[in-house]
C-alpha positions as CSV (number, residue, x, y, z in Angstrom):
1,X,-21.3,5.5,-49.2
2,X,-17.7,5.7,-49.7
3,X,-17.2,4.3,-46.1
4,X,-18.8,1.4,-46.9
5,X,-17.5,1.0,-49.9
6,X,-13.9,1.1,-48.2
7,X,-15.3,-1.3,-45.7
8,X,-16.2,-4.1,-48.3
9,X,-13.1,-6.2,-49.0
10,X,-11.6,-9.6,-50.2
11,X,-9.2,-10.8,-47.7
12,X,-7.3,-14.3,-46.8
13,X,-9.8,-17.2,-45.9
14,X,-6.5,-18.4,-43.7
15,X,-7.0,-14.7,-41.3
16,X,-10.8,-15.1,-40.6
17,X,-11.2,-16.2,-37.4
18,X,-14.6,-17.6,-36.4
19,X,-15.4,-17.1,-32.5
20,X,-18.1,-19.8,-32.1
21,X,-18.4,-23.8,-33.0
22,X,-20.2,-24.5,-36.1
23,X,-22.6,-27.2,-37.1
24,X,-20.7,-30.0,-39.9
25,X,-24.1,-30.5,-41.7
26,X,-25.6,-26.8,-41.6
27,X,-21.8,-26.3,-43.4
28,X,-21.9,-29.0,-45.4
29,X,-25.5,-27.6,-46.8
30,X,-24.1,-24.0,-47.3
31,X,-21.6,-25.3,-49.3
32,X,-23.7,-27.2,-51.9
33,X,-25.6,-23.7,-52.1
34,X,-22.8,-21.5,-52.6
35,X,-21.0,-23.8,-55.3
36,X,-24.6,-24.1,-57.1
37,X,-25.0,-20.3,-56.9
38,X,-21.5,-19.5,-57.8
39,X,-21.3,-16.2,-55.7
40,X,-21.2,-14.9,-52.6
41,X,-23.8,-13.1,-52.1
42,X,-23.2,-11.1,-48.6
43,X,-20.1,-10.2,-47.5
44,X,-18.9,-11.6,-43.9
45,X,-19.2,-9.3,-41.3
46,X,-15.8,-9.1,-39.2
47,X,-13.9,-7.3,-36.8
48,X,-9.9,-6.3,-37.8
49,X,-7.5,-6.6,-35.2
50,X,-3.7,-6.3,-35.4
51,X,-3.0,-9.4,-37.7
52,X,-6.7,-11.3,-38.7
53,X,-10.8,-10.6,-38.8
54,X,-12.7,-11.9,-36.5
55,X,-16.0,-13.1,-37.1
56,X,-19.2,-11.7,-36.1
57,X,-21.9,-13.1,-38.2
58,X,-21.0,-15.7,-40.8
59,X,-19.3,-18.6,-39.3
60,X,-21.2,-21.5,-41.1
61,X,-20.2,-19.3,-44.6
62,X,-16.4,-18.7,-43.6
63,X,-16.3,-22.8,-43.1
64,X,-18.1,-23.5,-45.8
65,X,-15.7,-20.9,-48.0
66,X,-13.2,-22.7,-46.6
67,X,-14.8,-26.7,-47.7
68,X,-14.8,-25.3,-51.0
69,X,-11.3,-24.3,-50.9
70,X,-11.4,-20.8,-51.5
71,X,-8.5,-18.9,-51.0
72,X,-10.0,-15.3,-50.2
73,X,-13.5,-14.3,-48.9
74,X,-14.9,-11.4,-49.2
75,X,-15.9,-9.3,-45.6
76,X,-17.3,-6.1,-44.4
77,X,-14.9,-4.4,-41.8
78,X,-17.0,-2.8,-38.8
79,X,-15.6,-1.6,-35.7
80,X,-17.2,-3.8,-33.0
81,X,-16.8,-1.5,-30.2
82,X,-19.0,1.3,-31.9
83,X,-21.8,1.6,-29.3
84,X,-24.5,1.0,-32.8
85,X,-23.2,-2.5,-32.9
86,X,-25.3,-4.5,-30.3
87,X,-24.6,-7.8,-28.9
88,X,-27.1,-10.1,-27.5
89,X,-27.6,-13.8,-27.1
90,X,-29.7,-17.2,-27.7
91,X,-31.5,-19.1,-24.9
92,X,-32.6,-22.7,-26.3
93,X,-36.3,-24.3,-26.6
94,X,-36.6,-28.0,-27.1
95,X,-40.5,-28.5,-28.5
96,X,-40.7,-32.3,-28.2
97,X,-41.2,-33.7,-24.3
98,X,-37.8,-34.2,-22.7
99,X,-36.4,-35.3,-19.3
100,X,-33.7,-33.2,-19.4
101,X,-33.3,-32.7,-15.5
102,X,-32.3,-36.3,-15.8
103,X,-29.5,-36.0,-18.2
104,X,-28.4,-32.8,-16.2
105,X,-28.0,-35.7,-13.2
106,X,-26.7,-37.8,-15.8
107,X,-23.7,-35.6,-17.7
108,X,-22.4,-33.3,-15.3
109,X,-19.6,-34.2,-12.4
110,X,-20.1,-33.9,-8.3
111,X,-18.8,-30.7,-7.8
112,X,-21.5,-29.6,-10.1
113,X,-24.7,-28.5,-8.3
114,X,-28.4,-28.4,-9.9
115,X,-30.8,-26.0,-7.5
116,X,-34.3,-25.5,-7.7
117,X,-35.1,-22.2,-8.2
118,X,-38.4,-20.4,-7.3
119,X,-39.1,-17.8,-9.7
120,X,-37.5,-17.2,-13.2
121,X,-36.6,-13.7,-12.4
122,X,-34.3,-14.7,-10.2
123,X,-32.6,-16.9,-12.6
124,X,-32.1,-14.9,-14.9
125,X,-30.3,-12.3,-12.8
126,X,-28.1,-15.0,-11.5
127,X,-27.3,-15.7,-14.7
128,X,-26.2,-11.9,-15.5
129,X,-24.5,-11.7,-12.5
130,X,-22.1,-14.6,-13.2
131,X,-23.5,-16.9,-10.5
132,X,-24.7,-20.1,-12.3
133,X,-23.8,-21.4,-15.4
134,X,-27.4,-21.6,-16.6
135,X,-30.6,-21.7,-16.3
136,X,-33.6,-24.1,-17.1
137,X,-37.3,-24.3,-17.0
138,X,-38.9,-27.5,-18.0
139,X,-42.8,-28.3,-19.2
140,X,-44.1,-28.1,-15.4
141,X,-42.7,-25.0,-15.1
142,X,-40.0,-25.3,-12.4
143,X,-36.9,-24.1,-12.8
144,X,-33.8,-25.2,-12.4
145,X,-29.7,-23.7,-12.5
146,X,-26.6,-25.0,-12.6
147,X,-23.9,-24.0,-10.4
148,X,-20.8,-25.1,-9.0
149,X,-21.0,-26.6,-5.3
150,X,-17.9,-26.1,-4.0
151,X,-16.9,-22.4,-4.5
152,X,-19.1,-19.4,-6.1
153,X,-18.8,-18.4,-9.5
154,X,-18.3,-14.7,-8.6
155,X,-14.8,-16.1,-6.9
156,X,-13.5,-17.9,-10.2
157,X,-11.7,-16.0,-12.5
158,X,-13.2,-14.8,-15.5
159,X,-11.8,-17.2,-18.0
160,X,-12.1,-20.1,-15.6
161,X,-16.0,-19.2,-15.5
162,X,-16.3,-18.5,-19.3
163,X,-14.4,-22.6,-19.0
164,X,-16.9,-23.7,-17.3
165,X,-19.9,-22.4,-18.9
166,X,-18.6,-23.0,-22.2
167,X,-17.9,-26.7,-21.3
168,X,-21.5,-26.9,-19.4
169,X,-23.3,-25.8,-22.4
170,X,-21.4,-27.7,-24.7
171,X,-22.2,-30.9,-22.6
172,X,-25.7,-30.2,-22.9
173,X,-26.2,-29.6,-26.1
174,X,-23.8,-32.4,-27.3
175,X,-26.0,-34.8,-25.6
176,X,-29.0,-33.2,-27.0
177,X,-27.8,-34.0,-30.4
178,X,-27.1,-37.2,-29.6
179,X,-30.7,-38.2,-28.5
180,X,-32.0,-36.3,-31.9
181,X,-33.9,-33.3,-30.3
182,X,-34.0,-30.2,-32.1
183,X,-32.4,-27.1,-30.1
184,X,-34.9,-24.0,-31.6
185,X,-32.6,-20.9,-30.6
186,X,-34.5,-17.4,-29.8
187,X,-33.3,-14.1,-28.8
188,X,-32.4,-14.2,-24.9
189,X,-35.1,-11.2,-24.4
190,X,-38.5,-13.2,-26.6
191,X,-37.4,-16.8,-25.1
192,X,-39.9,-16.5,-22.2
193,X,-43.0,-15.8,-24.5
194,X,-41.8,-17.9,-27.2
195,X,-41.4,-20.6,-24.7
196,X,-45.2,-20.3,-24.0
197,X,-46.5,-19.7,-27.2
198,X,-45.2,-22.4,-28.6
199,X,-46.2,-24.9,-25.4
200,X,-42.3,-26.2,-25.7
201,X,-40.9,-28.6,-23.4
202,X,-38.1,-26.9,-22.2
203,X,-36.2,-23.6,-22.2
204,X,-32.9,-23.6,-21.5
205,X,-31.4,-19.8,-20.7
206,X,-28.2,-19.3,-21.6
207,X,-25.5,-16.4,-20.5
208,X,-24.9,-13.4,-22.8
209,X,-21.0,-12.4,-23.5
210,X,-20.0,-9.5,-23.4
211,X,-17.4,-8.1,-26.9
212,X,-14.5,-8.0,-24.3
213,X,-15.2,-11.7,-23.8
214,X,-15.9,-12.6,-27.9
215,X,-12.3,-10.8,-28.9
216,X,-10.1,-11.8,-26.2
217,X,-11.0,-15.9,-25.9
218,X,-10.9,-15.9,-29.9
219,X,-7.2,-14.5,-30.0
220,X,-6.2,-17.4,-28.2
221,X,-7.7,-20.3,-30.5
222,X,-10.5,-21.1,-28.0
223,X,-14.3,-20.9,-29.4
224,X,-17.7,-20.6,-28.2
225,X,-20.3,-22.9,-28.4
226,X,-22.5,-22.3,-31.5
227,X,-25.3,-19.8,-31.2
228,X,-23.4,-17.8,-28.5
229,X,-24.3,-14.2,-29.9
230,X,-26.5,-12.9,-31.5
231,X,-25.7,-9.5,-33.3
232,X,-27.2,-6.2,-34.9
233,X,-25.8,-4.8,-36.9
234,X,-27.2,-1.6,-38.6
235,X,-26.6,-0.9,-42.2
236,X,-24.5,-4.4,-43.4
237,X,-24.3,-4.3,-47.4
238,X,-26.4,-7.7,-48.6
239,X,-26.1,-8.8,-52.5
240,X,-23.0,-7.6,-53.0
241,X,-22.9,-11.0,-55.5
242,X,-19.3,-11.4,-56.0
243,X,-18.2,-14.7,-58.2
244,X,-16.3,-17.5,-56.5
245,X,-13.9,-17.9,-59.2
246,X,-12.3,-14.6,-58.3
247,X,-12.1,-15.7,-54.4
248,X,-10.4,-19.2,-55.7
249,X,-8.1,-17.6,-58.1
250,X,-4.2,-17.3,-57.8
251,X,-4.3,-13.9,-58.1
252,X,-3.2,-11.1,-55.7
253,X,-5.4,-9.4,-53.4
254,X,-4.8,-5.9,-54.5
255,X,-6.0,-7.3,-58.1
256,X,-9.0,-8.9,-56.6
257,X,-10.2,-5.9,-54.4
258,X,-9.7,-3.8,-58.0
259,X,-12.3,-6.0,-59.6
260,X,-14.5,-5.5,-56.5
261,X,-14.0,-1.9,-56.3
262,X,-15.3,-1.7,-59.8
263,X,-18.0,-4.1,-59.4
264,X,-19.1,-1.8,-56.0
265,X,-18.9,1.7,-58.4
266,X,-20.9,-0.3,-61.4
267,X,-24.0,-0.8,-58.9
268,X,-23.4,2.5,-57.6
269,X,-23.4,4.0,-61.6
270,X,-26.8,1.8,-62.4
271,X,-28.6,3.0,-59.2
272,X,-28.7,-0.7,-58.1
273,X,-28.4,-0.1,-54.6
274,X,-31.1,0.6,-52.1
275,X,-31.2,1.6,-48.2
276,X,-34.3,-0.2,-46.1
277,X,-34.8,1.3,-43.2
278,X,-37.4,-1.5,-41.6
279,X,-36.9,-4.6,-40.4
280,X,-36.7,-7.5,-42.7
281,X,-36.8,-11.5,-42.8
282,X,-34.0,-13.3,-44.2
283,X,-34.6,-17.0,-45.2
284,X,-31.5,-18.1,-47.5
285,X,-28.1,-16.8,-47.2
């Protein structure tokens, strides 16, 4: 308990770094909740390097911390390289009928190559072997990727192939937006069944990172697209309830990690915290 308790902590809005783009209405929305609540609930869950956090899950909060103008948030400190941390990814389902081989012919340049592919297996271990930029399987069940023509990815350097998947995806999902389909994310390893359960119109499978990838392209100002990981994390403290007016305060840090220090050991005194072991269903943060 006292680890965690050490772990909880109110640092500087201004050194939380988020690692993937965030959505201006989904912020928007989390802001109106947050100012009518008047607390943050759940702390942000980051990663410390040398100088900042980065992070892992909270990046429509820390913006919408930020919208408020919040000097200080408060985070929980994990060591993202401890093997109990997991990282996985999203793959995309669109529900409603869409031609989206036709905007891949549409949005992407010449030296960009869409291939049929003839089974998904082999898709998806392109895609996890760094050969295509992704993968996609419409309504009649073929299935598509998306490579580059000229050279193979395996021969591009790593950042230039994170580049151009990052710009690929972005591409595609901009102009998804923009014709006002919905993008229903899923975990990378249910997308196949939840793609035929829910008789979608397209799934669109999208690359995993790896944590090597996540920490080194943040620390140079460059972001991923948003859904990009997906993370578990066991143990993370929920309803921690600290008030906003302490994060927008002109006060020092040191004072306002006192206040939360006592607030932690008062919940601690009244028995008001609880370990759950299963799995659980969030629906508001």
């Amino acid at each position: 308990m006292k680890e965690i308790f050490r772990n909880i902590k109110i640092v500087p809005v201004k050194k939380v770094l988020i690692h993937e783009r965030t959505v201006p209405k989904w912020v928007q929305n989390l802001a109106s909740s947050l100012e009518n609540s008047g607390i943050q609930k759940n702390p942000i869950i980051v990663h410390k390097t040398k100088s900042n956090y980065i992070v892992l899950d909270g990046m429509h909060r820390v913006e919408a911390f930020k919208l408020l103008e919040c000097r200080d948030i408060m985070v929980y400190e994990v060591d993202y390289y401890d093997k109990n941390i997991e990282l996985g990814g999203w793959d995309g389902i669109i529900l409603d009928r869409f031609d989206i081989l036709d905007v891949m012919h549409r949005i992407f340049p010449k030296n960009i190559e869409i291939r049929k592919e003839r089974r998904t297996q082999d898709m998806v271990k392109l895609l996890k072997e760094k050969k295509i930029l992704f993968g996609i399987k419409d309504r009649s069940l073929n299935k598509y990727s998306l490579r580059l023509k000229e050279k193979k990815l395996p021969a591009v350097k790593e950042n230039r192939y994170l580049d151009l998947v990052i710009s690929a995806l972005e591409r595609l999902e901009h102009n998804i937006d923009n014709r006002n389909h919905k993008i229903l994310y899923v975990p990378e390893h249910t997308s196949e069944a939840d793609f035929q359960t829910l008789k979608a119109s397209t799934l669109i499978y999208r690359p995993v990172f790896t944590k090597k990838d996540i920490i080194q392209r943040t620390l140079t100002g460059k972001i991923y697209p948003r859904k990009s990981t997906r993370h578990l994390i066991p143990g993370r403290p929920l309803r921690v309830d600290i008030n906003l007016t302490i994060l927008k305060e002109n006060i020092s840090l040191a004072v306002k990690n006192q206040l939360l220090a006592s607030h932690l050991m008062w919940c601690f005194k009244s028995n008001r915290i609880r370990l759950y072991p299963e799995s659980v269903y969030v629906f508001a943060d």
